[in-house]
N, CA, C and O of each residue as an XYZ file, in Angstrom:
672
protein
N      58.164    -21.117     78.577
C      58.542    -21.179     79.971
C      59.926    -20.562     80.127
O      60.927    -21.028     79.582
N      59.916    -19.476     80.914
C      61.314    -18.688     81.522
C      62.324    -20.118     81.766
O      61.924    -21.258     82.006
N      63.707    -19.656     81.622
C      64.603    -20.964     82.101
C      65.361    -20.271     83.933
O      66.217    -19.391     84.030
N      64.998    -20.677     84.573
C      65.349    -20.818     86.237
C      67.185    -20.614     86.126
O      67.931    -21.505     85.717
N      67.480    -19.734     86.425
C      68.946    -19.912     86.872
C      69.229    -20.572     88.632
O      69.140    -19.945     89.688
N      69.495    -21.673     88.466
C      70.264    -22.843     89.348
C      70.990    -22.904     89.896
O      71.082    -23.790     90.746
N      72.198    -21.685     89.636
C      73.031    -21.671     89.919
C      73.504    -21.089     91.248
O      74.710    -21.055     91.492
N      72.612    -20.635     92.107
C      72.095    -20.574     93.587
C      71.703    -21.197     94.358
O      71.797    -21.199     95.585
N      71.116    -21.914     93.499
C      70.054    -23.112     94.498
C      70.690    -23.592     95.676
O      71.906    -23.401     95.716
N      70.182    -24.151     96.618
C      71.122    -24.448     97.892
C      71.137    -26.044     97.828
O      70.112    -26.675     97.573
N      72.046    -26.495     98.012
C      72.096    -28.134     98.481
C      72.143    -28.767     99.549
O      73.260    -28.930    100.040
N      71.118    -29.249    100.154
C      71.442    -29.586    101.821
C      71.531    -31.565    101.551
O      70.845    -32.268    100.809
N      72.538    -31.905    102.394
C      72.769    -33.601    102.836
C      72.216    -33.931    104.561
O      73.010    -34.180    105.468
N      71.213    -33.885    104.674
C      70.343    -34.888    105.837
C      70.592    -35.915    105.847
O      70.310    -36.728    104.967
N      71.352    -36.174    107.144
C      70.813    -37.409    107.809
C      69.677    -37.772    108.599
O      68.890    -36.905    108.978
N      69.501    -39.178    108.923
C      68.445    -39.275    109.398
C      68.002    -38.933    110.587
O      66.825    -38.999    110.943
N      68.917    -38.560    111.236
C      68.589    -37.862    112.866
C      68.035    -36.473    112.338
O      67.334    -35.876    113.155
N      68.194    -35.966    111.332
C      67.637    -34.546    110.662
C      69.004    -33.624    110.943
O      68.984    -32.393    110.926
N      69.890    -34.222    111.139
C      70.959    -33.109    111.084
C      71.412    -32.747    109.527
O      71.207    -33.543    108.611
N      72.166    -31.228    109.292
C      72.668    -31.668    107.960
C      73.929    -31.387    107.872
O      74.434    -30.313    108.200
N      74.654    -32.602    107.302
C      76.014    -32.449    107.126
C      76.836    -31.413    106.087
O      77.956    -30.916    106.208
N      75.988    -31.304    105.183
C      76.775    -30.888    104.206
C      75.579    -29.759    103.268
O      74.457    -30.040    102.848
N      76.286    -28.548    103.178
C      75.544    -27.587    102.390
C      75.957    -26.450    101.527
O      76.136    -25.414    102.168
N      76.142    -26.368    100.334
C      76.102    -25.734     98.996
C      75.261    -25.170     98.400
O      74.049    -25.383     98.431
N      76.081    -24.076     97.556
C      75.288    -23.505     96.499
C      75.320    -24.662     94.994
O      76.422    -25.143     94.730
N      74.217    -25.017     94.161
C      74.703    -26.067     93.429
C      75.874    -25.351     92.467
O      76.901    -26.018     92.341
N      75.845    -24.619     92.075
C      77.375    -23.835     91.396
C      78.396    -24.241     92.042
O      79.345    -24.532     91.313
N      78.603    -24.405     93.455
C      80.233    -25.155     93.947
C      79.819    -25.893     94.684
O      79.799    -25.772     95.909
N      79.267    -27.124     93.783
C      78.921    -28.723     94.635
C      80.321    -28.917     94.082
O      80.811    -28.179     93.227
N      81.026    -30.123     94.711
C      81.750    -30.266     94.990
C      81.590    -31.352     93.558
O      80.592    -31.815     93.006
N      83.391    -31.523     93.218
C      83.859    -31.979     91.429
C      83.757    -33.512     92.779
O      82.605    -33.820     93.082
N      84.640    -34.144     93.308
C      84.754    -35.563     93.685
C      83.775    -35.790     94.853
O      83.148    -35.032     95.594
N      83.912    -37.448     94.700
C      82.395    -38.048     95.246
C      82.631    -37.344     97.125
O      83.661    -36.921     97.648
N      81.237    -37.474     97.704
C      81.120    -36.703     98.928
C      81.244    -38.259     99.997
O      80.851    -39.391     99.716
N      81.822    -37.849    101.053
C      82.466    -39.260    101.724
C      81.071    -39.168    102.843
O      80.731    -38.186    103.503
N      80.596    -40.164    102.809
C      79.173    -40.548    103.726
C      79.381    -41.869    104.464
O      79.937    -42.833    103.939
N      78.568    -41.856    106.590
C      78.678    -43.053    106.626
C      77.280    -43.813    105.747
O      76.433    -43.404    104.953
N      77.578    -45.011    106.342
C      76.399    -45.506    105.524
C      75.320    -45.493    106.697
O      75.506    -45.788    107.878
N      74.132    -45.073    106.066
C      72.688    -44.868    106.349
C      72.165    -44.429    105.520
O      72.604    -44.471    104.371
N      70.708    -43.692    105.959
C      69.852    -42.879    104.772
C      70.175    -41.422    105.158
O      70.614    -40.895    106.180
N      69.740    -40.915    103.793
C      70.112    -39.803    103.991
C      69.032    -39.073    103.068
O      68.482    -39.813    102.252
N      68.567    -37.452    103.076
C      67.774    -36.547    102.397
C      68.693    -35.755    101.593
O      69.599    -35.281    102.279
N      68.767    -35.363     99.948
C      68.930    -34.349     99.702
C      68.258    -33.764     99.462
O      67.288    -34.218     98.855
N      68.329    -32.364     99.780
C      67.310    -31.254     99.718
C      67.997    -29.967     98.336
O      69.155    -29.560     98.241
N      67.083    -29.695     97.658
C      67.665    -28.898     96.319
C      66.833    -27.671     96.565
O      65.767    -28.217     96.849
N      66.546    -26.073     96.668
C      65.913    -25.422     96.590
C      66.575    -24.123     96.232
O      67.801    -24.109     96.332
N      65.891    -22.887     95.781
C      65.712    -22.175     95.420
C      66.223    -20.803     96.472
O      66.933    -19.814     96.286
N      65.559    -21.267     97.469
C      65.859    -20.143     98.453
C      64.413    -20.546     99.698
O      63.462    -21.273     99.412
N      64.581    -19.980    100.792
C      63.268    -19.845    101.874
C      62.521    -19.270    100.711
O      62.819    -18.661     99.683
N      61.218    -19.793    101.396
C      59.464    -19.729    101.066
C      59.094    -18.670    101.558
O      58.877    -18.653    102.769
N      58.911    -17.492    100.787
C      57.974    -16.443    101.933
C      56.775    -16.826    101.898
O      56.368    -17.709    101.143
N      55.958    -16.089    102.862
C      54.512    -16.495    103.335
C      53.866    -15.697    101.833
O      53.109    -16.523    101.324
N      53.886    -14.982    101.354
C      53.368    -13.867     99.837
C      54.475    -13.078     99.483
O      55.348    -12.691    100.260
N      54.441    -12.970     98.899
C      55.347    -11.986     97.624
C      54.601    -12.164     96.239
O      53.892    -13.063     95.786
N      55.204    -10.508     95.568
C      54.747    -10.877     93.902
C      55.953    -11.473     93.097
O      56.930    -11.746     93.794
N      56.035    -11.669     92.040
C      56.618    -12.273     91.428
C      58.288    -12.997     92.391
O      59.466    -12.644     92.351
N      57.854    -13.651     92.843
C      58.545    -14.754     93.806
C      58.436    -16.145     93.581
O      58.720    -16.844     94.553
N      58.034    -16.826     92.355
C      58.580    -17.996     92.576
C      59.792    -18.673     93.360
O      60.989    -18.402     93.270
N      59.153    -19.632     94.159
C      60.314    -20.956     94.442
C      60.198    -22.345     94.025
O      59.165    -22.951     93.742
N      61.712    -22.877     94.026
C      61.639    -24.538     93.237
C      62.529    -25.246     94.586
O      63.279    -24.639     95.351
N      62.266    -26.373     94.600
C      62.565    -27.187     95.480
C      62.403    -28.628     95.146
O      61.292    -29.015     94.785
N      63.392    -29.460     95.229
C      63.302    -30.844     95.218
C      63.865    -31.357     96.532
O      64.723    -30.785     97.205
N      63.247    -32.558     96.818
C      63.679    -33.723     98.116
C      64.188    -35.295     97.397
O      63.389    -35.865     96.655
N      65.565    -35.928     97.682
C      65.396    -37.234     97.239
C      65.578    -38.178     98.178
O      66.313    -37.775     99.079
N      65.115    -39.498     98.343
C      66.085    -39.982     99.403
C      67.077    -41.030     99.257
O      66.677    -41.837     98.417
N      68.093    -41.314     99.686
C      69.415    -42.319     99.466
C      69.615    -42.642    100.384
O      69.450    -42.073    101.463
N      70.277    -44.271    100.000
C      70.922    -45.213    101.115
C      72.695    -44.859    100.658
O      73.234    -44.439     99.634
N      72.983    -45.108    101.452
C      74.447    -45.484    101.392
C      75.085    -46.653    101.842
O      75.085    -47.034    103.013
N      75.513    -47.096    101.099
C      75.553    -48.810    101.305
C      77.714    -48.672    101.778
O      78.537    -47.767    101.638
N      77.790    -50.101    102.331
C      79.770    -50.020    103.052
C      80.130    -50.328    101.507
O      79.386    -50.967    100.762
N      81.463    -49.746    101.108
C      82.058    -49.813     99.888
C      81.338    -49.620     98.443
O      81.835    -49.947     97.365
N      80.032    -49.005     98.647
C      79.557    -48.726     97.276
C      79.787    -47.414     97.140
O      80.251    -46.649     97.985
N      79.387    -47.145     95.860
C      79.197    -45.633     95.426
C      77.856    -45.462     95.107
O      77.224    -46.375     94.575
N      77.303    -44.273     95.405
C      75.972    -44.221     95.091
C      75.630    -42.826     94.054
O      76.034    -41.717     94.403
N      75.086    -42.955     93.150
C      74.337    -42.249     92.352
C      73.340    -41.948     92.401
O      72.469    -42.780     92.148
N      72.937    -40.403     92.804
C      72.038    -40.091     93.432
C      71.211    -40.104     92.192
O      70.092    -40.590     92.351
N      71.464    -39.738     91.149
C      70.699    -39.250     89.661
C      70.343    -38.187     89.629
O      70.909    -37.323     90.299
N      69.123    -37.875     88.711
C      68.292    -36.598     88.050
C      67.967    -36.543     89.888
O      68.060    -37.444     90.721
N      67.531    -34.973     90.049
C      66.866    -34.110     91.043
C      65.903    -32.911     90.174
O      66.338    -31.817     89.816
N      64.785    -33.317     89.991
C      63.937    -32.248     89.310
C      63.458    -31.106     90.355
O      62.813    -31.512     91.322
N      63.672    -29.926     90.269
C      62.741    -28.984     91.129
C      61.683    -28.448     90.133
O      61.713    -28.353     88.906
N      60.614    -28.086     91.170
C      59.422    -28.058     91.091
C      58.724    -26.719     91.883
O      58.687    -26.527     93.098
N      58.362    -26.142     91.157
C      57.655    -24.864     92.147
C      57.190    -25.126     93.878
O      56.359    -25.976     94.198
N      57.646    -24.547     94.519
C      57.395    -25.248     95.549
C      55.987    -24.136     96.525
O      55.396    -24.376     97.578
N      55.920    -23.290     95.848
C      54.528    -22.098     96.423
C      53.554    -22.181     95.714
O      53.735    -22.937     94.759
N      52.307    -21.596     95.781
C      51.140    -21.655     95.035
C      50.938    -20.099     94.201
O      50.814    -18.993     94.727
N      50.954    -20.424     92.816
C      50.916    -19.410     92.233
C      49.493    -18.962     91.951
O      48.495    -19.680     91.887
N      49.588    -17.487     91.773
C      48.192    -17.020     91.643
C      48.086    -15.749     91.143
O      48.523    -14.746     91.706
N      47.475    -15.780     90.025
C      47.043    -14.516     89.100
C      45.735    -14.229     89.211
O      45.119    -15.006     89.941
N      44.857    -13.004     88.517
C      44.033    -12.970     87.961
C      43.903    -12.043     86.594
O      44.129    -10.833     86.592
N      43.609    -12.606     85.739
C      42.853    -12.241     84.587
C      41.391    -12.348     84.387
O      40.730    -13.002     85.193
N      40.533    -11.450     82.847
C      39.368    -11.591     83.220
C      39.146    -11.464     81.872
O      39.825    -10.601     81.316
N      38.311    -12.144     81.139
C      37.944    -12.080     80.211
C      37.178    -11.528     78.848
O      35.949    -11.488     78.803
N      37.806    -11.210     78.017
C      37.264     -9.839     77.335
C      35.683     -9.007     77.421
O      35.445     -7.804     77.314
N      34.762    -10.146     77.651
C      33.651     -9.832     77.508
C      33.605     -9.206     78.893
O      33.402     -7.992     78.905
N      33.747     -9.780     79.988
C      33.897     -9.653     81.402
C      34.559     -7.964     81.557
O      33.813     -7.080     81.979
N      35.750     -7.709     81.240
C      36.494     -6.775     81.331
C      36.364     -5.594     80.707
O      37.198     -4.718     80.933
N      34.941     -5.288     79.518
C      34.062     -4.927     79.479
C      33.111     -4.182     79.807
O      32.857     -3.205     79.103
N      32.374     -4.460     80.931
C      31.719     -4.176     81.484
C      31.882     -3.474     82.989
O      31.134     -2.674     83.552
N      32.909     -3.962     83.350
C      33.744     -3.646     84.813
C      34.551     -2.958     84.991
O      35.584     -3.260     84.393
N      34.614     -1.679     85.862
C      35.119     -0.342     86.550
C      36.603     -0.937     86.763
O      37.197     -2.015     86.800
N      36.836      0.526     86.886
C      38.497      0.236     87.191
C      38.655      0.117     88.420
O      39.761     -0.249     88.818
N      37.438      0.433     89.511
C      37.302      0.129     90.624
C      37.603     -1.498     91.309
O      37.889     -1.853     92.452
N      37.408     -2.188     90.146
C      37.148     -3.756     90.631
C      38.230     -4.227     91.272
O      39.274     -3.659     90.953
N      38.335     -5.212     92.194
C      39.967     -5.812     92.370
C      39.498     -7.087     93.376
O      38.675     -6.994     94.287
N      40.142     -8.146     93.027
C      40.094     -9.397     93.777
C      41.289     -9.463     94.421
O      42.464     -9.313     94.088
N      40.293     -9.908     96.132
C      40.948     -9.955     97.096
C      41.229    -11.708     97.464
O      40.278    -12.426     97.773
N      42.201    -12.073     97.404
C      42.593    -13.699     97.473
C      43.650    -13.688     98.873
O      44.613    -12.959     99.113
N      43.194    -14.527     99.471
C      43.350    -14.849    100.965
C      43.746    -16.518    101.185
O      43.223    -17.504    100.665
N      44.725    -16.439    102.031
C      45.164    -18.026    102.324
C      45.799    -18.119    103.153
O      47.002    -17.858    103.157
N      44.978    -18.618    104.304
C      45.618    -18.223    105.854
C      45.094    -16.722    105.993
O      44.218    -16.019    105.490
N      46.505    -16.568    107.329
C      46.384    -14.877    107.645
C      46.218    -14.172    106.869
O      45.524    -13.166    107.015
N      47.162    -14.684    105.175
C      48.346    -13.935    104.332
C      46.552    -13.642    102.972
O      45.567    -14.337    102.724
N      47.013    -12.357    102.526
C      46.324    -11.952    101.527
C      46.309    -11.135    100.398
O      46.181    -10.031    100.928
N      46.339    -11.008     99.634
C      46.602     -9.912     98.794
C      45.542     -9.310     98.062
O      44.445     -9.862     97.967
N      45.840     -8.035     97.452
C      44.761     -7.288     96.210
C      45.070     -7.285     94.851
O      46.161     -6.873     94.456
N      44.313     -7.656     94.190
C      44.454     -7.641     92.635
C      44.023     -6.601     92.228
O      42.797     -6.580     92.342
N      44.552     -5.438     91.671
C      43.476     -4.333     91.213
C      43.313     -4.440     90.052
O      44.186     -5.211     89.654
N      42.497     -4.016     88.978
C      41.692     -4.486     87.994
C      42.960     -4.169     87.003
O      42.849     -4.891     86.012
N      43.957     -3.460     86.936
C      44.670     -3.600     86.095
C      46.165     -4.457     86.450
O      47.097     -4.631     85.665
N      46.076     -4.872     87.728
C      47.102     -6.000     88.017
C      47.755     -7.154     87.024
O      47.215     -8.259     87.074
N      48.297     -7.069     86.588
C      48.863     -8.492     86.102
C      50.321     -9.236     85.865
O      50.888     -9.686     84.869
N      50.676     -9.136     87.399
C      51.389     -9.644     88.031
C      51.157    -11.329     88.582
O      50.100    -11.933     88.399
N      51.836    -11.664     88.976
C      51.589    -12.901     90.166
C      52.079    -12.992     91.638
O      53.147    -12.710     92.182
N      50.890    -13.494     92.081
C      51.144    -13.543     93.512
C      51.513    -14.916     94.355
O      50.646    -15.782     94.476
N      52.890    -15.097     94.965
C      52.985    -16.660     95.466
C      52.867    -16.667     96.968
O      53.527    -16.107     97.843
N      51.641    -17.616     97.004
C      51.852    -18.346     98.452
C      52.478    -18.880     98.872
O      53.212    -19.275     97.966
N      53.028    -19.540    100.398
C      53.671    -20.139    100.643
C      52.506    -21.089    101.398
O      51.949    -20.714    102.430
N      52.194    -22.467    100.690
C      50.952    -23.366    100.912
C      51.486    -23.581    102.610
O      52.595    -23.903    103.038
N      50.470    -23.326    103.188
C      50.204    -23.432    105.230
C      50.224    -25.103    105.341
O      50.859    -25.738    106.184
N      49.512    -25.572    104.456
C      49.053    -27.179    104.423
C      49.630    -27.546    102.796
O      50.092    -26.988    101.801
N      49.180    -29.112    103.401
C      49.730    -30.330    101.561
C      47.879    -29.670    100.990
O      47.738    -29.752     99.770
N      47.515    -29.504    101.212
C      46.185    -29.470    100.531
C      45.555    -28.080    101.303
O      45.270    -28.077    102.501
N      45.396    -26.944    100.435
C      45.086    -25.917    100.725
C      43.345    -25.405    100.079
O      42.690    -26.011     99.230
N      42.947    -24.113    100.825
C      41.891    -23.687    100.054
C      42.120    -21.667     99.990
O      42.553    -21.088    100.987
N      41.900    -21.201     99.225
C      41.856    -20.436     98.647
C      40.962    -19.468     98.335
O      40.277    -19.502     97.313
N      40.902    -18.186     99.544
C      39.422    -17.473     99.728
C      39.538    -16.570     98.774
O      40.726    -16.419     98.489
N      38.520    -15.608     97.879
C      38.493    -15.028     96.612
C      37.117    -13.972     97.178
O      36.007    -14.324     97.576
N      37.564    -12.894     97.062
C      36.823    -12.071     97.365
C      36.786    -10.760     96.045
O      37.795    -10.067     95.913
N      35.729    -10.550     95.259
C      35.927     -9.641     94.115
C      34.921     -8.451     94.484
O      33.706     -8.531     94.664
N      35.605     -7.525     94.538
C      34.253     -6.168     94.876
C      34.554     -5.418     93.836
O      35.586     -5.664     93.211
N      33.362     -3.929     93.297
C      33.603     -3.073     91.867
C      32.846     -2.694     92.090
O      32.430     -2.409     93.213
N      32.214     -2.495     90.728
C      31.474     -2.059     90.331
C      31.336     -2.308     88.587
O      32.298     -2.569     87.865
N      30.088     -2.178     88.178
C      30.081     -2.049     86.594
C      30.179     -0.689     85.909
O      29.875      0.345     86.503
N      30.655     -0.715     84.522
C      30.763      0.733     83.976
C      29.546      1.253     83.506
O      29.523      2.481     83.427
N      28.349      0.547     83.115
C      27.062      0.942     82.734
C      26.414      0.788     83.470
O      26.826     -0.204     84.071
N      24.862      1.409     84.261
C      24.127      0.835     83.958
C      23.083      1.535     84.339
O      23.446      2.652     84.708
N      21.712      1.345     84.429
C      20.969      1.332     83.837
C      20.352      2.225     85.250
O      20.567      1.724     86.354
N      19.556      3.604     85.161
C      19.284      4.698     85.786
C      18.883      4.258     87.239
O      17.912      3.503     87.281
N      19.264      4.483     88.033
C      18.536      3.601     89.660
C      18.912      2.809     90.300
O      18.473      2.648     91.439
N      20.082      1.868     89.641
C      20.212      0.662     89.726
C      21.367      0.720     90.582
O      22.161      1.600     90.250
N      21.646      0.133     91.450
C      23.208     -0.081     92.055
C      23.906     -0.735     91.036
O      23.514     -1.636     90.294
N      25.478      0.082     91.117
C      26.402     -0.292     90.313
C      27.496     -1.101     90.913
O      28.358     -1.590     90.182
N      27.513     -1.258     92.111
C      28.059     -2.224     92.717
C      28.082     -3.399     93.192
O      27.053     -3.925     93.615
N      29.650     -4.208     93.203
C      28.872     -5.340     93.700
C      29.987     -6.391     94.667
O      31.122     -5.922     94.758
N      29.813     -7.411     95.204
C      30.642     -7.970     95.983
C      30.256     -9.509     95.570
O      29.079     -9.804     95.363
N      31.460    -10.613     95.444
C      31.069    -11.739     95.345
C      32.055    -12.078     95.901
O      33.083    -11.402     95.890
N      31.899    -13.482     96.652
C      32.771    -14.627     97.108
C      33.152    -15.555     96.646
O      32.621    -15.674     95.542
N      33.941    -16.504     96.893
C      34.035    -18.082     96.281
C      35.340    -18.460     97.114
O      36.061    -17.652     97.698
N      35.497    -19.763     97.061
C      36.720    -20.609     97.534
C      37.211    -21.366     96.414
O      36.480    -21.803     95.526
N      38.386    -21.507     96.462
C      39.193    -22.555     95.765
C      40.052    -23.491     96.424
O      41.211    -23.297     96.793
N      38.891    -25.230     96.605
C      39.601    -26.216     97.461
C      40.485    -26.824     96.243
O      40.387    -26.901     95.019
N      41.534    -27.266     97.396
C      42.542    -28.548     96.955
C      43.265    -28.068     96.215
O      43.538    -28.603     95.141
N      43.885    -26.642     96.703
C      45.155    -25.815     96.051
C      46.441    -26.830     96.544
O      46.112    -27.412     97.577
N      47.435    -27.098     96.216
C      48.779    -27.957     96.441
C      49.729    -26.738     96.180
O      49.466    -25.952     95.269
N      50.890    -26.569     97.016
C      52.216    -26.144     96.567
C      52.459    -26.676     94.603
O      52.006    -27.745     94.191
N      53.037    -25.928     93.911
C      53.183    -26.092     92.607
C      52.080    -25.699     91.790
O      51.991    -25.903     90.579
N      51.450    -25.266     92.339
C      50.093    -25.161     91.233
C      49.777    -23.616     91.210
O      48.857    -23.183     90.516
């Protein structure tokens, strides 16, 4: 696994009216404690805005939430980020890859947003998930490299992929 440089990431402090008080790059969060009234509050950790597709675009993002109590100090702790788009490749398998034109290319759709895989693609493509629970349209057209005198060499198939999540 690549190691994420962090040192961009943005830091947002929400309050609960959704305003935000306070916002950083985590590289110059601030060395002494941050003066808060007491309520709840959101920190928000991310990467950068979500585009709707891009290729190699990963984003990470964490949310925590905190009280702030009169005369305490609070320790927010660990903040893990987490891919926050839906990643998506395709590969194809030796036997598979084989048999199939350089013509071939899967077309993957989610929402409006869509992209083309062409048969020698192997890149990644990130969504930015529309919903908490997404589905994932897959469209593969080609052709085969053999076949057999008469026969159509082409071909088109469909499929969906339910219960895609941001991170996956």
């Amino acid at each position: 696994r690549a190691e994420v440089n962090k040192e961009n990431f943005m830091v947002d402090i929400i309050n609960s009216a959704g305003e935000k008080l306070h916002s950083f790059k985590y590289s110059e969060c601030p060395s002494q404690p941050i003066a808060l009234d007491v309520g709840n509050y959101t920190l928000n950790v991310y990467s950068g805005e979500i585009p709707m597709l891009a290729w190699e675009n990963p984003t990470y993002g964490a949310s925590k939430e905190f009280q702030i109590n009169r005369l305490q100090e609070t320790a927010i702790g660990k903040v893990i980020c987490k891919l926050s788009n839906i990643k998506v490749s395709v590969e194809y398998s030796s036997d598979i890859a084989e048999i199939l034109a350089d013509d071939t290319k899967v077309n993957v759709a989610l929402g409006e947003n869509n992209v083309d895989f062409s048969f020698t693609e192997n890149r990644a493509a990130f969504f930015k998930a529309v919903n908490e629970v997404n589905t994932l349209d897959l469209t593969i057209t080609g052709s085969f490299r053999e076949v057999e005198s008469g026969q159509s060499s082409s071909f088109e198939m469909t499929s969906k992929v339910s219960n895609v999540k941001a991170g996956q």
